[in-house]
C-alpha atoms as one frame of an Amber mdcrd trajectory, in Angstrom:
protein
 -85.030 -18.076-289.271 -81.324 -18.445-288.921 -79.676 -19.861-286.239 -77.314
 -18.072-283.553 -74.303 -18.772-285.048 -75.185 -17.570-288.023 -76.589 -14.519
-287.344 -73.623 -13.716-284.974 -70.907 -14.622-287.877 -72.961 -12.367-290.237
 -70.438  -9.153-289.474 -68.342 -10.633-286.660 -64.944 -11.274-288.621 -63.035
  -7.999-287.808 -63.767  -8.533-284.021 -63.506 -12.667-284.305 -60.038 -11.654
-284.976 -59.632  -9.752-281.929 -60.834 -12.392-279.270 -58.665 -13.896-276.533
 -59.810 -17.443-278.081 -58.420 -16.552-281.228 -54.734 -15.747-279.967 -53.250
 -19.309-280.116 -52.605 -20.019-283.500 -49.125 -20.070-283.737 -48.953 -22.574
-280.629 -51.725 -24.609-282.151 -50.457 -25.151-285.516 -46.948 -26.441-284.346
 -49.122 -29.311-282.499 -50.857 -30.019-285.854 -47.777 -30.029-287.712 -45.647
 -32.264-285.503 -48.640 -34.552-285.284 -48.362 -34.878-289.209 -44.349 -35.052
-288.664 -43.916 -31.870-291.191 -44.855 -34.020-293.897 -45.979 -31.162-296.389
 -47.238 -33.361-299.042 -50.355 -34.019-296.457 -53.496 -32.407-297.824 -55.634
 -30.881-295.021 -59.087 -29.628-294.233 -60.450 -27.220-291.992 -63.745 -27.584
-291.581 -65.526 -24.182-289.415 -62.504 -22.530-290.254 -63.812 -19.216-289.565
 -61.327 -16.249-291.052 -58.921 -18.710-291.974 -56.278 -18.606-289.235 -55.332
 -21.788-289.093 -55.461 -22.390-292.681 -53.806 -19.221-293.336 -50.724 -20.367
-291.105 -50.506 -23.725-292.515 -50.698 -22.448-296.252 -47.448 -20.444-294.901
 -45.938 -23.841-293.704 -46.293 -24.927-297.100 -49.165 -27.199-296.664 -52.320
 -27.615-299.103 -55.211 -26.447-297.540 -58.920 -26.583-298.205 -61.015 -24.372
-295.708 -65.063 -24.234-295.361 -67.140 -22.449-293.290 -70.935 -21.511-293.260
 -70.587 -18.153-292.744 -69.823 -16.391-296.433 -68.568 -13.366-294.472 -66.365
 -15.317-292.508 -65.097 -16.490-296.165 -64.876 -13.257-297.331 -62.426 -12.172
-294.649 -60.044 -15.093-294.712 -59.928 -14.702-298.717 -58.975 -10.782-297.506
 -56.415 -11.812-295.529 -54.883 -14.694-297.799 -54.366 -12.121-300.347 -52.711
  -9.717-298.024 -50.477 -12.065-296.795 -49.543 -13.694-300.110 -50.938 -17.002
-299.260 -52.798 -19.831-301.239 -55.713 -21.618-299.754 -58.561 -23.222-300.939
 -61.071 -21.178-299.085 -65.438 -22.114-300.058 -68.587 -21.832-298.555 -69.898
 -24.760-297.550 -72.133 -26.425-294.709 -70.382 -28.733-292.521 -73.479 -31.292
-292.840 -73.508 -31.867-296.278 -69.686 -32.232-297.469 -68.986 -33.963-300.436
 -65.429 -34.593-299.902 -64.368 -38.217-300.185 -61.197 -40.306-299.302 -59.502
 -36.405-300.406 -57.518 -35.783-297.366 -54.823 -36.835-294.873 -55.727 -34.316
-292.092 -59.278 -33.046-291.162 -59.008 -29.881-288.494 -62.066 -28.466-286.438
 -60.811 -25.858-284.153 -62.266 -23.403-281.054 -65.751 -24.846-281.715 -66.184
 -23.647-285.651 -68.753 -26.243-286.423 -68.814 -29.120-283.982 -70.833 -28.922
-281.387 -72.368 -25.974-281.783 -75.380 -27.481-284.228 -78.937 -27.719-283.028
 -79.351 -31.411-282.609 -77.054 -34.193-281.645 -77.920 -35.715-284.823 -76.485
 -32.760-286.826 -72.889 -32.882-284.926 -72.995 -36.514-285.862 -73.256 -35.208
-289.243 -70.500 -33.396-289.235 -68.176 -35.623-287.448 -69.362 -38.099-290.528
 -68.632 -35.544-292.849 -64.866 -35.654-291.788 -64.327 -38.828-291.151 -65.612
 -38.974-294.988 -63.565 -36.799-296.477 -60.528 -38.642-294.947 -58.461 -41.206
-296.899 -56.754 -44.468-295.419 -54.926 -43.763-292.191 -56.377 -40.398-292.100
 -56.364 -38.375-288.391 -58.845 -35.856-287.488 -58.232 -33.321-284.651 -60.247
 -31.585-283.373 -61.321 -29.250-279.788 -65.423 -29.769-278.198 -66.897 -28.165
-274.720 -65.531 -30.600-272.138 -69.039 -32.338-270.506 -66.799 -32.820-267.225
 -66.571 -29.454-266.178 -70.503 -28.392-265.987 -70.585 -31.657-264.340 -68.522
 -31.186-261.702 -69.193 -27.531-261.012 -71.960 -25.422-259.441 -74.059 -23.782
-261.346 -72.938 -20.438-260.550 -69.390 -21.172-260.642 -70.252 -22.339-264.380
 -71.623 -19.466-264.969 -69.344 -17.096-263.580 -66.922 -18.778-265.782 -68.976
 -17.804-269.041 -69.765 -14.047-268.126 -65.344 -13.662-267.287 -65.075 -15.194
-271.136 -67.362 -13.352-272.396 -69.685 -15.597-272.938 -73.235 -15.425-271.858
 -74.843 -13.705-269.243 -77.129 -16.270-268.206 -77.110 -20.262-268.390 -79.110
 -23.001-267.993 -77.150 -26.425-268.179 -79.203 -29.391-269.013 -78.569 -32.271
-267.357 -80.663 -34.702-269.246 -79.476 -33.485-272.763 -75.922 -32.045-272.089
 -77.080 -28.675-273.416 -76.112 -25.176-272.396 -78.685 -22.988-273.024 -77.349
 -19.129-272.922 -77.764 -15.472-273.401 -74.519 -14.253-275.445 -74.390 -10.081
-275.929 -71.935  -8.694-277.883 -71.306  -5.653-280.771 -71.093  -6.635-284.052
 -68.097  -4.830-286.328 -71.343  -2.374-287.120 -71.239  -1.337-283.610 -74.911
  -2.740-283.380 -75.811  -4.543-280.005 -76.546  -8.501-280.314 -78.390 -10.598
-278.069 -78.306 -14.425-279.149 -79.942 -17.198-277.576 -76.924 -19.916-277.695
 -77.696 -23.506-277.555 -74.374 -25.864-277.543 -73.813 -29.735-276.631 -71.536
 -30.317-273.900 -69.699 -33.993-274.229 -68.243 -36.389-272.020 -65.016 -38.633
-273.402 -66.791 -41.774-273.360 -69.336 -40.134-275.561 -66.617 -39.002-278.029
 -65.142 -42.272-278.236 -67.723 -44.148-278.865 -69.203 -41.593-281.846 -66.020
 -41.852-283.594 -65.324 -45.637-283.127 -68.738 -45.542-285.098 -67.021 -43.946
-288.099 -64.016 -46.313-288.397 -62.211 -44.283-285.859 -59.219 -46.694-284.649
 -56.955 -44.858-282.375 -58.447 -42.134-280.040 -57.060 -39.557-277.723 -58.568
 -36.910-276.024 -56.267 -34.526-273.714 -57.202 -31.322-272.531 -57.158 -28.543
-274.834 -54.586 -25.136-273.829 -55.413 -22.203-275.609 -52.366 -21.847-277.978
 -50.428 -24.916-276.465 -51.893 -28.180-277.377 -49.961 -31.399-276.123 -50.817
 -35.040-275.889 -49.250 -34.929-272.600 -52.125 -32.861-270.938 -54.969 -34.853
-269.248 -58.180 -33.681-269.345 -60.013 -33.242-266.090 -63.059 -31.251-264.545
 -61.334 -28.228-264.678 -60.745 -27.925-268.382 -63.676 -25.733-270.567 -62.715
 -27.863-273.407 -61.162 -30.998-274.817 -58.473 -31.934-277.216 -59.548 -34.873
-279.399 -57.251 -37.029-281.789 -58.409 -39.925-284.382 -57.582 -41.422-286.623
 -58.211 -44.928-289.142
């Protein structure tokens, strides 16, 4: 049986497009590129790259880009729209937990949750963290946003989940202390018009969790800031009240 996210990303793209959590690419890709101080010969990877936005934009920039994501309809729109927009990229289908990539890039990229942490088991986000650090070469820097375990910790459980149901979330929650787990009722309509009803699981994680996983992987330098929707900046501190996090590594 397949999982949530991929029966939700099975004819989703058209509306994926649409979402307010889509809407800060532009914002978001000047962050990556003065991180990589508009050095275009820096080869990149976007792993959970869903339709391709950030890749898309990038390719534009006149960056290489490789983009995977799990979802072959998800593929099939960002190939769409790279032809429509005259842009090269590097787009495949491909699991985030079995990579093959190697010492091949500069800059890995996991953005708005596309892979990381929304797998099953802790073990298979480990996975894919190992997967990019991996496919990084010598000094390499991964970026990358997660669910920020601070802010179900330091909020009620119904102000959590009133939170989820104005984003659109879920309509019910149940937040598991023990494992970090958010266990939740998303319904949407997919581009069919056809009413969906998923039951979500995703891992919540605190900093110190983060920085010890990728100090683990050869991580040397870490920073983890909150993450603005569209507006990225090492000058934001995370706190309780931020949904999610802003991490940057690198070797």
């Amino acid at each position: 049986m397949n999982q949530w996210y991929e029966q939700l990303f099975q004819n989703y793209s058209n509306k994926y497009d649409t979402e307010v959590f889509t809407q800060g690419t532009m914002g978001e890709c000047d962050f990556i590129e003065k991180e990589i101080d508009h050095n275009q010969s820096i080869r990149v990877l976007d792993i959970g790259c869903g339709t391709g936005r950030h890749a898309i934009e990038l390719a534009k920039r006149g960056y290489s880009v490789t983009a995977v994501d799990l979802s072959e309809a998800m593929i099939d729109k960002a190939r769409e729209k790279a032809r429509t927009q005259a842009v090269e990229v590097d787009f495949r289908v491909a699991d985030a937990r079995n990579l093959a990539y190697e010492s091949e890039f500069d800059l890995v990229i996991m953005l708005c949750e596309g892979a990381f942490p929304l797998m099953e088991s802790d073990e298979m986000n480990y996975q894919i963290l190992e997967n990019a650090s991996k496919a990084l070469g010598n000094k390499g820097k991964l970026i990358f946003t997660t669910l920020n375990g601070l802010f179900p910790l330091f909020h009620s459980v119904k102000d959590f989940i009133n939170l989820g149901s104005e984003k659109g979330l879920s309509t019910e929650n149940s937040f598991d202390l023990m494992t970090f787990r958010d266990h939740s009722l998303y319904e949407t309509v997919d581009d069919s018009g056809n009413k969906m009803s998923l039951k979500c699981n995703e891992r919540y994680y605190i900093p110190t969790e983060i920085i010890w996983l990728l100090k683990s992987l050869g991580f040397q330098q870490i920073s983890i800031h909150a993450a603005k929707l569209g507006s990225f900046s090492r000058s934001d501190i995370l706190s309780t009240e931020d949904f999610e996090m802003l991490v940057i590594a690198q070797k």
